[in-house]
C-alpha positions in Angstrom: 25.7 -43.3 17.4 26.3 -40.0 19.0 29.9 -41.4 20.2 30.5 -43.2 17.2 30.1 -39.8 15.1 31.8 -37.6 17.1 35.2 -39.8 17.3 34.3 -40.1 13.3 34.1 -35.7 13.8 37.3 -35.5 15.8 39.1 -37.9 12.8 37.8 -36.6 9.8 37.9 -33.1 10.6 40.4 -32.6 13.4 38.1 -29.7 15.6 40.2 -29.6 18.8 39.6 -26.6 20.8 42.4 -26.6 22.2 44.3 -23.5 23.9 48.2 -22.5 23.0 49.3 -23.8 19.7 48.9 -28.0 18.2 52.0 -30.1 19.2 53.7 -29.1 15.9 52.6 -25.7 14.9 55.9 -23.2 14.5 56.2 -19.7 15.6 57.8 -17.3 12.8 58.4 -13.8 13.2 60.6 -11.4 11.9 60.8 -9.1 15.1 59.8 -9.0 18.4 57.2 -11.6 20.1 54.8 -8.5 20.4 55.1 -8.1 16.2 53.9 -11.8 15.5 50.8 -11.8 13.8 48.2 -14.6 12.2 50.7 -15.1 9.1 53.6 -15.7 11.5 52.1 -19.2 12.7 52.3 -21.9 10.2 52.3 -25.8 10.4 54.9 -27.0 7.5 58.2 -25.5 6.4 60.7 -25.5 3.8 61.8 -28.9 5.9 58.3 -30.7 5.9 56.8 -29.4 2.7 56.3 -26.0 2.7 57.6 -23.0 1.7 60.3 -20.6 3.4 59.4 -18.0 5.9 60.4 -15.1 3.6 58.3 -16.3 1.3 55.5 -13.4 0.8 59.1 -11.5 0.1 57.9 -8.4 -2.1 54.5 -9.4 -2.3 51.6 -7.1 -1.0 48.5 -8.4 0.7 45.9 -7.3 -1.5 48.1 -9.3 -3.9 47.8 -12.3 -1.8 44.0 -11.7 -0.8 43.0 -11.7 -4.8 45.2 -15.0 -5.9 43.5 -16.5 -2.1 40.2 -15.3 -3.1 39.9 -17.1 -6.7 40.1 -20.7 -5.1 37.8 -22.4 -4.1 39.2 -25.5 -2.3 35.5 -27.7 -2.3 36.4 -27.6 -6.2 40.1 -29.5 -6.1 41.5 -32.6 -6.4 43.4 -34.2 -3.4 46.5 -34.1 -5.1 45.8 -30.2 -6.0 44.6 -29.6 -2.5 47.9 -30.9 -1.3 49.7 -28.8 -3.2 47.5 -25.4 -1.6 48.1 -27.0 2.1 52.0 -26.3 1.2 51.7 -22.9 0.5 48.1 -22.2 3.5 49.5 -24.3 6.1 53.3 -22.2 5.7 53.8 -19.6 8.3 56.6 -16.5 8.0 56.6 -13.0 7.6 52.8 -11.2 6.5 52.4 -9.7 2.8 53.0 -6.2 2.6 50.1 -3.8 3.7 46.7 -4.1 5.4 46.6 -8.1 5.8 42.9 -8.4 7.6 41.1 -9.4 4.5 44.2 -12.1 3.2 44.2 -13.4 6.6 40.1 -13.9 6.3 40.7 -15.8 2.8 43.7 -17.7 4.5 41.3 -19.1 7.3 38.5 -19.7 4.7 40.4 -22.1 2.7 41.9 -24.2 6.1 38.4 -24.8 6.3 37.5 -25.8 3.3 41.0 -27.7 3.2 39.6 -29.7 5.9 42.6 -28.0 8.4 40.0 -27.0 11.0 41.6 -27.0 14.4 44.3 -24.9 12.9 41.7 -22.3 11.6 40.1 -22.4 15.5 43.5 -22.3 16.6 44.5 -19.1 14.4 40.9 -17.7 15.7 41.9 -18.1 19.5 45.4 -16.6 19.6 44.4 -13.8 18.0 40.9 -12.7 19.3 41.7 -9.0 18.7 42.4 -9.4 14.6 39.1 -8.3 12.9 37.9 -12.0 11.8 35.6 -13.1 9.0 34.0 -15.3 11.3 33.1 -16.7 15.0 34.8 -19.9 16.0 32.1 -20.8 17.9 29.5 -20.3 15.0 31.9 -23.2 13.3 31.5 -25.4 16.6 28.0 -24.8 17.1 27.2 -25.9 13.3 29.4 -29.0 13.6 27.9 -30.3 16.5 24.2 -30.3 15.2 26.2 -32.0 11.6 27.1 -35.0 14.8 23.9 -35.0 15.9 24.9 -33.4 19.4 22.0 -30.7 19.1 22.4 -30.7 23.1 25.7 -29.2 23.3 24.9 -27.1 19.8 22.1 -25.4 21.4 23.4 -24.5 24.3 25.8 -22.1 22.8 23.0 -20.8 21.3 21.6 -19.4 25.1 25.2 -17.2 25.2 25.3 -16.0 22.0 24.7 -12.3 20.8 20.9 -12.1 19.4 21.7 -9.3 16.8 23.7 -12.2 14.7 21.7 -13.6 11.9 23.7 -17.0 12.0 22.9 -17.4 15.8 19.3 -16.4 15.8 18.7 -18.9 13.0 20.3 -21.5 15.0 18.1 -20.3 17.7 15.1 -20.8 15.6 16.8 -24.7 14.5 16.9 -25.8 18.2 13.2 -24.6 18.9 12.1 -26.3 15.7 14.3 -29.6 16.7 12.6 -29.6 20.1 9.4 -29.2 18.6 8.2 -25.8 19.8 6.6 -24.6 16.3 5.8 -21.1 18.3 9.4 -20.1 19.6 10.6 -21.3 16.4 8.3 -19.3 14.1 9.1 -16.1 15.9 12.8 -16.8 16.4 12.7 -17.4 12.2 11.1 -13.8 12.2 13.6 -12.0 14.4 16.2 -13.6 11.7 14.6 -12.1 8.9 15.3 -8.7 11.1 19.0 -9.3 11.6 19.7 -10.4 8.0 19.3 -14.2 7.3 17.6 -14.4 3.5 18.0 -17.8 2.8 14.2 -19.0 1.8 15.3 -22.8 2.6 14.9 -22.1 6.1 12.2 -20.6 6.6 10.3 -22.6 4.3 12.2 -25.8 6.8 11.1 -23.8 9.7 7.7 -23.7 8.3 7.0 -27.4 7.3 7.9 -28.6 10.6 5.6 -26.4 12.2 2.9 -27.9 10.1 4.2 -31.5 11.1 3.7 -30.5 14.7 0.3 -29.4 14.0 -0.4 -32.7 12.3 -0.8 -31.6 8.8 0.3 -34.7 7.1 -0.3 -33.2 3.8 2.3 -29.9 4.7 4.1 -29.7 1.6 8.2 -30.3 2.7 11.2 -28.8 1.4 13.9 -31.1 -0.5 16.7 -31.7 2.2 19.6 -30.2 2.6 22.7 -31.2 3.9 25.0 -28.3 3.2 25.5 -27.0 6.9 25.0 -28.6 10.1 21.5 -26.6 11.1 20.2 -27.5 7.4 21.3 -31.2 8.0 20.1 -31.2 11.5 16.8 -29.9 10.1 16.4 -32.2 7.0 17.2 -35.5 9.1 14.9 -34.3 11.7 11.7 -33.7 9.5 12.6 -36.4 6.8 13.0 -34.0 4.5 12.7 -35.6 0.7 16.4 -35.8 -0.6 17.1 -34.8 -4.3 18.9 -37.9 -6.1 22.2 -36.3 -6.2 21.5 -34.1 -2.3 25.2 -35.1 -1.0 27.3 -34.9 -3.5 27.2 -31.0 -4.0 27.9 -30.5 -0.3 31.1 -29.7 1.5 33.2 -33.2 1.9 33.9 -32.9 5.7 29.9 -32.6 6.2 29.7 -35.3 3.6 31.7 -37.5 5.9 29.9 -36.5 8.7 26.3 -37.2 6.7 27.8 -41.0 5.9 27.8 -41.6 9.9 24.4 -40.4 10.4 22.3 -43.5 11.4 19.3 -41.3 10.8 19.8 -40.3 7.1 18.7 -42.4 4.6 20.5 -45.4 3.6 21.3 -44.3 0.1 22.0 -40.7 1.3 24.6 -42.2 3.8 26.3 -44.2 1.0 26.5 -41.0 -1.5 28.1 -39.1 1.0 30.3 -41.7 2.0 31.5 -42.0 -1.5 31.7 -37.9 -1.9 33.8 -37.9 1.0 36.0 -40.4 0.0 36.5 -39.2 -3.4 37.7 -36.0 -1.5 40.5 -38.4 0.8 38.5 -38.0 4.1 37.7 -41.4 4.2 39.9 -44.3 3.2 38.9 -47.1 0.7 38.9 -49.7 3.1 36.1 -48.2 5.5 34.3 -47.5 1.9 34.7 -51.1 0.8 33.6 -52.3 4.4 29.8 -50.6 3.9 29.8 -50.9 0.0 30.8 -54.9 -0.5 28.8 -56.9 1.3 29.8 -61.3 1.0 28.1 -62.8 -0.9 24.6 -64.8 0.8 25.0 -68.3 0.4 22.5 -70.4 -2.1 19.4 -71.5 -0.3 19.3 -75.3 -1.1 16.1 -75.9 -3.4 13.6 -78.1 -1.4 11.9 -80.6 -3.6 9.1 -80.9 -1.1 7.8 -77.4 -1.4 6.4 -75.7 -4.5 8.3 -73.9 -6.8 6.1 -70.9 -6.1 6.8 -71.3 -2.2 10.7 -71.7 -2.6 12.7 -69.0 -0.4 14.5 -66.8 -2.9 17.9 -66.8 -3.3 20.1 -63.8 -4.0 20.5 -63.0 -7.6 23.9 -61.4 -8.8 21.5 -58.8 -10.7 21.0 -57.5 -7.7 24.9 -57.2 -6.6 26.6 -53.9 -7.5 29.6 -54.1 -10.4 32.2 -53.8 -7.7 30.5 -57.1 -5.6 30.2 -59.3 -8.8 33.8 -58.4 -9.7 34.5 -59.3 -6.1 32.7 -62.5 -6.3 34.1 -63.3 -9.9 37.8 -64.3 -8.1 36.7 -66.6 -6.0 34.4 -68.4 -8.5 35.8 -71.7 -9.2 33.7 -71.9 -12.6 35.6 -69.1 -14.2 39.3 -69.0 -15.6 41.9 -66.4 -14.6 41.2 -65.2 -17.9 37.6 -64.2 -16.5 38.2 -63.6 -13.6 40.9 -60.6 -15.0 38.1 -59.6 -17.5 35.5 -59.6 -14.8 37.6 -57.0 -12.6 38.8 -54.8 -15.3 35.4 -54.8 -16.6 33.8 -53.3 -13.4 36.5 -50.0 -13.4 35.6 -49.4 -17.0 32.5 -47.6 -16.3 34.4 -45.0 -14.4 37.1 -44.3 -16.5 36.7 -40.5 -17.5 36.3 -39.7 -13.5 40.0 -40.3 -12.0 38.5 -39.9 -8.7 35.9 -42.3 -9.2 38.5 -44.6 -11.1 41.4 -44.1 -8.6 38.5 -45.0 -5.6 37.2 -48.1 -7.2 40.6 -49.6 -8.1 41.6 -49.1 -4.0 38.8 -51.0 -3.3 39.1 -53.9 -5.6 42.8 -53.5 -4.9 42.8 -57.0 -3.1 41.2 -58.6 -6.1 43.9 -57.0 -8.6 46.3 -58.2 -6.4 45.3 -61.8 -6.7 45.5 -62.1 -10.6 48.9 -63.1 -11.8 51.0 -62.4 -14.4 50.4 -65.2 -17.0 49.8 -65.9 -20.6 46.0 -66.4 -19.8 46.1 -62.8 -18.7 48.7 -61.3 -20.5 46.7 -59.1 -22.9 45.2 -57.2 -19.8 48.0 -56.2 -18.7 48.3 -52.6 -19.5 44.6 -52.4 -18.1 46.2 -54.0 -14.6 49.0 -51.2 -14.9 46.4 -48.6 -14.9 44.8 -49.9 -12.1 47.5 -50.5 -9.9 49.1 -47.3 -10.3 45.2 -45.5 -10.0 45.4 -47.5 -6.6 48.6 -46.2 -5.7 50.8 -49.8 -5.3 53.2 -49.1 -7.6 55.4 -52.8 -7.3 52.0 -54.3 -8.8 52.2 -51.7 -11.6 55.7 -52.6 -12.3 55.0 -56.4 -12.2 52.2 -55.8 -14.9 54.4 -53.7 -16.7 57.6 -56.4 -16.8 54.9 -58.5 -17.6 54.0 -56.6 -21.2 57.8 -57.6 -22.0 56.8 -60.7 -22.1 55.7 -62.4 -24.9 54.7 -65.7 -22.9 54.9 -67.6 -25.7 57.0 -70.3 -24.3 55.6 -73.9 -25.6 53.3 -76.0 -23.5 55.3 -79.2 -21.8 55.9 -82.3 -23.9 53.2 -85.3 -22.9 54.8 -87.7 -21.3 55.4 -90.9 -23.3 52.4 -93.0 -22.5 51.8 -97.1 -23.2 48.4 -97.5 -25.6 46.3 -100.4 -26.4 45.6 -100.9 -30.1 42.2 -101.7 -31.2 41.2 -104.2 -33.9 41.1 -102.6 -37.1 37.6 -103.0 -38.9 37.7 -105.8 -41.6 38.5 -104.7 -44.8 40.4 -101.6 -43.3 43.8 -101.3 -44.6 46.4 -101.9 -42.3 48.2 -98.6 -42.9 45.3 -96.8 -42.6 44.5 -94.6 -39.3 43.5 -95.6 -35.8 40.7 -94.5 -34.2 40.4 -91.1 -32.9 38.9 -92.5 -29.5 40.9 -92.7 -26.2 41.6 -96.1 -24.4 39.7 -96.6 -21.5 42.9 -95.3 -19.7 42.4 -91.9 -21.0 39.2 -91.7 -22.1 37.0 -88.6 -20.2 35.3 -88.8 -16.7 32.0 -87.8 -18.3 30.2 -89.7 -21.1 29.6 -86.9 -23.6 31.6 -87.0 -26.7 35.7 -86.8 -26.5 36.9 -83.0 -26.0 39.2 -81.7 -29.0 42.5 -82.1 -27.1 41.3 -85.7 -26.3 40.8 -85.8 -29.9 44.4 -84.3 -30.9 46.2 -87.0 -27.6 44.5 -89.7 -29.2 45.7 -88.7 -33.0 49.2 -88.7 -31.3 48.6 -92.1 -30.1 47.9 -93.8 -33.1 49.8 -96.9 -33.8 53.3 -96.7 -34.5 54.5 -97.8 -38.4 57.6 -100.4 -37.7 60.5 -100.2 -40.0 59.3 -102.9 -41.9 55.9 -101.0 -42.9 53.9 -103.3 -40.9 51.4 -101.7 -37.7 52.0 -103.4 -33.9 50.2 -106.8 -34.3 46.5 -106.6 -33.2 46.1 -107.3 -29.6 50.3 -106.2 -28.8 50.8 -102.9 -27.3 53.9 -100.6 -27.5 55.6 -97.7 -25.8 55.5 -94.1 -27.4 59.6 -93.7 -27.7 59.7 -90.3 -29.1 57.1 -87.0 -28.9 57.5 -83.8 -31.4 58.7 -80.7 -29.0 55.2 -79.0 -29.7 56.1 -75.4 -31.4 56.3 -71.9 -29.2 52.8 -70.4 -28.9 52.2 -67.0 -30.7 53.4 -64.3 -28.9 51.5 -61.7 -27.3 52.5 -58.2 -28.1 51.7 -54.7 -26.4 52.2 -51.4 -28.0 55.8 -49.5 -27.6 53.8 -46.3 -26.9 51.9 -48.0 -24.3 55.3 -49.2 -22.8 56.5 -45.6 -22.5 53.9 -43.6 -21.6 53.2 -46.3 -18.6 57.1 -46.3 -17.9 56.8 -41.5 -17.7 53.4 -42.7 -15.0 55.9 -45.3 -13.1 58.6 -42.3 -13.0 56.2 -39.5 -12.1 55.1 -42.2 -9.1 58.5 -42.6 -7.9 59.5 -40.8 -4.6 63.1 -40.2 -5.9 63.5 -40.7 -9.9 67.2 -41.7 -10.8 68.5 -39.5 -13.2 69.1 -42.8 -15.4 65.5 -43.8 -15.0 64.7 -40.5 -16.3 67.1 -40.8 -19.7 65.6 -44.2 -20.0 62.0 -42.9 -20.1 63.2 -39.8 -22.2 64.6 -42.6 -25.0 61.6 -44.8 -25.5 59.7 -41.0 -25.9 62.2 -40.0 -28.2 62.0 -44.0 -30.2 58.4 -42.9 -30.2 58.3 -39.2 -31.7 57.8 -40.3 -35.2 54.7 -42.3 -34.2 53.7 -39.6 -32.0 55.1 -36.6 -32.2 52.4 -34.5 -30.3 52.3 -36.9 -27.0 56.1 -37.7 -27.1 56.9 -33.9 -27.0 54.5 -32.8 -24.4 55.8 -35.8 -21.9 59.9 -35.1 -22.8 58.5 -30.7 -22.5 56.7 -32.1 -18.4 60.1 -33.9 -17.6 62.3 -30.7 -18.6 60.0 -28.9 -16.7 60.0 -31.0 -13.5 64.3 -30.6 -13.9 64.8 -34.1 -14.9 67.9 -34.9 -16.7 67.1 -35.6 -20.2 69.5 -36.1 -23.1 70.3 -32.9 -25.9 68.1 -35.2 -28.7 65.1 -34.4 -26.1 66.1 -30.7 -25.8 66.0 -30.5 -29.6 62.7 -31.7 -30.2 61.3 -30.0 -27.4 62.7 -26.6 -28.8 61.4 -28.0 -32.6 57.8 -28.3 -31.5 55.1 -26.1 -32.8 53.1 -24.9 -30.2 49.8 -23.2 -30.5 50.1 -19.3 -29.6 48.6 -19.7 -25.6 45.4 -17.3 -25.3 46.0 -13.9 -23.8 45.0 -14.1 -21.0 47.2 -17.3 -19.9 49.8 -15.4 -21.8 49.7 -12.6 -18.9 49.3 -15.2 -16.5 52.6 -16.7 -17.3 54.1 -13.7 -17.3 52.8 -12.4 -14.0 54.4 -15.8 -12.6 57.9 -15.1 -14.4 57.9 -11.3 -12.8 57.2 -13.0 -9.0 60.1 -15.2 -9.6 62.4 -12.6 -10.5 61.1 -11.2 -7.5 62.0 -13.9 -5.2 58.2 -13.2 -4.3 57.8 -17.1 -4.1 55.0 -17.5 -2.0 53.2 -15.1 -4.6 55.1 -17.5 -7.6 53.7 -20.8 -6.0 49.9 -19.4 -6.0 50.2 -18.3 -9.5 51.0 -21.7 -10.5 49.0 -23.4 -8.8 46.1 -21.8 -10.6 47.5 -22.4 -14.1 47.8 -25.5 -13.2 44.4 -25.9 -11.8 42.7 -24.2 -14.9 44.9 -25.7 -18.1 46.6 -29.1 -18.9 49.7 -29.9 -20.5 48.2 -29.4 -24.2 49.6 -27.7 -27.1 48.3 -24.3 -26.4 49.1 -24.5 -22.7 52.1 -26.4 -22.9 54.8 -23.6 -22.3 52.9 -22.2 -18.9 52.4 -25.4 -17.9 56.0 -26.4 -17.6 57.3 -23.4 -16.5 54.4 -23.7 -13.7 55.6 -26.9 -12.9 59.4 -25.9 -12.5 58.3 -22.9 -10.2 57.1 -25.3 -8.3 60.8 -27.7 -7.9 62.6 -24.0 -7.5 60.0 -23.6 -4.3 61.0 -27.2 -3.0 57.8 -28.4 -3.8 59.2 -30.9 -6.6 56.9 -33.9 -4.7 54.0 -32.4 -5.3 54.9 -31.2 -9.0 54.8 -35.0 -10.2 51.8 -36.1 -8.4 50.3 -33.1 -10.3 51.9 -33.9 -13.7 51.1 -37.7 -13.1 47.4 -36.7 -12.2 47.3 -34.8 -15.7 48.8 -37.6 -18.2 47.2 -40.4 -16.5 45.1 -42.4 -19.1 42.0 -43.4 -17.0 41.4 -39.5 -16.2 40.6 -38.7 -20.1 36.9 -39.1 -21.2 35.8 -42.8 -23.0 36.8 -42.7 -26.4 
């Protein structure tokens, strides 16, 4: 296990201590070698997805340490976290003025961004800057999150015993190794140096109790927040709350969701918190979540029914494994089988990280339905899907498919040879035949004729000769000529669902033609008079990410009543117009990331929205402007109606 979770550590959460700088960190500096500082080393660039060197051009670090300071990465999205890796992981010249506490918020959020052997790496070049933190506290906590409480603990015999954080550890690895005494006193001697957190001493204290067999010591719920807490909690089976990893950091989530120690359901809500944050991938998450289905014990008619082994019941299957199960059922249509898998994601429609996770994992299954008449009136519900799972060609093929009104007519029967029975006496002759199949067609079972047995049989009913006289009893005769059967009814989707899925397929393209974008920007103008709010805000989100649009959309962009923004977004805007006249882009980029972050493309909101979202394509950053305008529109991300 110990193996297993530290190549799980290394993956997840990247902690190489490693000296000089990763293979593809790049050096920036303004002057000299001896004038580089901790803002001059960055990992992207205006090349790979950052931002250019000048970019903290006219911007002063207490500036920068304030806009830093208000985020709190554990809180965002993955598509929002991406966008804050463009402007953390960018290296040039520093802010203007004292830059020790920007750089602290700086190295907070590659943390919290998951970018940790950067973070060490910033921490070891510069050992002279006045840090926020020890690198070695970080190591030290990680390693008891593995399990490695060896390797944790021996840092501990090094480190300075005024710190708070290292005499608590000290009092964790007396507690793990089960010496209640040393642990009690090293708890104390924390209390001296600072550490108030009642959680561990009340830890500290229940395990003393264990030790001294008290098995009625009252326990502490666990934690899992930090490595010593985790550590701790695992050690002393600490009770977990229901919802104990979910409220945790994501890369100690991921870490929790390898420990073979924690409890089962604990592993799996951590794996899925962990996931929803992109540390793990929905394959690994489908590989502990789905199990196959057991097969059917065989029912032995020699044992009582009382004594029978029991066989797996589906109730006990999660939605996700019976909408696994479901497409391999030969019992069900494709009709079910679509409504079975569509049925399983609606439950977390509201949560687009819960949605967008789900549909990766049934992504297989979705794959498997196709695009037919018996499935037809799911399709926008397979667009969704696909384009919440990220394969865009299965999007598109669901979205030709709503074009399609499959209402082509069924094949003409093939002209078939019948046997005529007798009529009944006293029948006349040009009355009906009998609405039961010859023994050439009639059904394998014995139960009644079906009602398309009933309609081929109709069809087949003796043929009137020219004279007016029936094929003579006993004579048979060919069907010469069938009815073309009449196209079925056609199956019809909405023209607003056509567009708005056609401004998700553009917002999920890596290069948007500028006539795929007049093309979207005409069905939303078709559409205005049916929805005049939506159609706006969508043609207002392409103007703002610089797609061409044609003058009608201008118009009615420039015609729409907006709400009056509150004040304070009001001065937010305008803070992030002043940077940009600034050329203080760095400072420009931050700012709209966090209107971003705190508003969506609404009617109060709209105008700072697009102009945040066109700051963004002026930075070179237009990428990561349309994942974060398609993560705002998208359909399964708005609450159950």
């Amino acid at each position: 296990m110990l193996k297993s979770a530290k190549r799980f550590s290394a993956s997840i959460i990247a902690l190489a201590c490693v000296s000089g700088f990763p293979a593809n960190a790049q050096i920036v500096a303004s002057g000299s070698l001896t004038d580089l500082d901790p803002w001059g080393i960055g990992w992207k660039n205006a090349q790979t997805g950052g931002l250019k060197s000048n970019m903290w051009k006219s911007t002063s670090a207490e500036t920068v340490n304030e806009l830093l300071g208000s985020i709190d990465a554990h809180q965002l999205t993955p598509v929002q976290a991406n966008l804050l890796k463009a402007v953390i992981l960018s290296g040039g010249k520093a802010p203007s003025g004292d830059i020790s506490d920007a750089t602290s918020e700086r190295l907070r959020l590659l943390r919290e961004l998951g970018e940790n052997a950067h973070a060490t790496n910033l921490l070891q070049r510069f050992p002279s800057e006045t840090w926020s933190e020890d690198p070695h506290k970080y190591e030290a906590d990680l390693d008891l999150a593995t399990g490695d409480n060896i390797r944790a603990c021996s840092a501990v015999e090094l480190a300075p015993s005024e710190d708070p954080f290292w005499q608590t550890l000290r009092a964790t690895c007396f507690a793990l190794a089960g010496n209640a005494a040393a642990a009690s006193l090293a708890a104390e001697m924390a209390v001296s140096t600072g550490e108030e957190d009642p959680w561990f001493f009340d830890a500290v204290g229940a395990i003393a109790e264990q030790n001294a067999g008290n098995e009625k010591a009252e326990l502490p719920p666990a934690n899992y927040s930090s490595g010593a807490a985790m550590a701790l909690s695992l050690a002393a089976k600490f009770p977990p709350a229901p919802d104990a990893a979910v409220t945790i950091p994501a890369e100690y989530a991921a870490l929790l969701s390898e420990r073979t120690d924690a409890p089962e359901e604990i592993r799996i809500q951590a794996l899925l918190h962990a996931a929803r944050a992109g540390l793990i991938d929905a394959n690994t998450v489908r590989s502990k979540i789905v199990s196959p289905k057991p097969t059917p014990v065989e029912i032995d008619p020699n044992i009582p029914a009382d004594q029978q082994v029991s066989t797996s019941s589906d109730a006990l299957r999660s939605p996700l494994e019976r909408a696994v199960d479901s497409v391999t059922n030969p019992e069900l249509s494709m009709h079910d089988r679509a409504v079975k898998l569509i049925a399983a994601l609606v439950p977390s429609r509201g949560n687009p990280q819960d949605y967008a996770l789900n549909a990766k994992i049934l992504l297989p299954e979705l794959r498997s339905i196709p695009q037919v008449r018996e499935t037809a009136q799911l399709s926008p519900s397979f667009v969704e899907a696909a384009l919440a799972a990220g394969d865009i060609q299965l999007a598109q093929r669901w979205r030709y498919a709503m074009d399609n009104p499959f209402d082509d007519p069924p094949p003409a029967p093939e002209p078939v040879t019948v046997e005529v029975e007798t009529a009944p006496s006293g029948l006349d002759q040009q009355g009906p035949a009998s609405l039961i199949p010859s023994s050439a067609q009639a059904p394998s079972t014995n139960g009644a004729p079906t009602l398309d047995e009933q309609l081929q049989a109709l069809n087949d009913q003796p043929e009137i000769q020219p004279d007016g006289t029936q094929t003579a009893i006993g004579e048979t005769t060919a069907i010469q000529t069938v009815a073309p059967p009449s196209r079925l009814p056609p199956i019809l989707h909405s023209d607003w669902d056509k567009a708005r899925f056609d401004m998700l397929l553009l917002l999920a393209s890596p290069k948007p033609s500028n006539s795929a974008s007049k093309s979207v920007a005409d069905s939303l103008i078709a559409m205005n008079e049916s929805y005049p709010i939506e159609s706006v805000q969508y043609l207002s989100i392409l103007s703002g990410l610089g797609l061409e649009l044609p003058p009608e959309a201008r118009t009615l962009i420039g015609e729409y009543q907006n709400s009056v923004p509150s004040m304070e977004l009001l001065l937010d805007n305008y803070k992030l117009d002043a940077a940009l006249r600034a050329d203080a882009m760095g400072e420009a980029v931050l700012r709209a990331f966090l209107i971003l972050r705190d508003n969506q493309p609404h009617s109060g909101s709209l105008i700072p929205y697009t102009n945040s979202l066109n700051t963004l394509k002026r930075a070179g950053l237009q990428s990561d402007a349309m994942k974060i305008a398609f993560e705002a529109i998208a359909p399964w991300g708005m609450p159950n109606s």
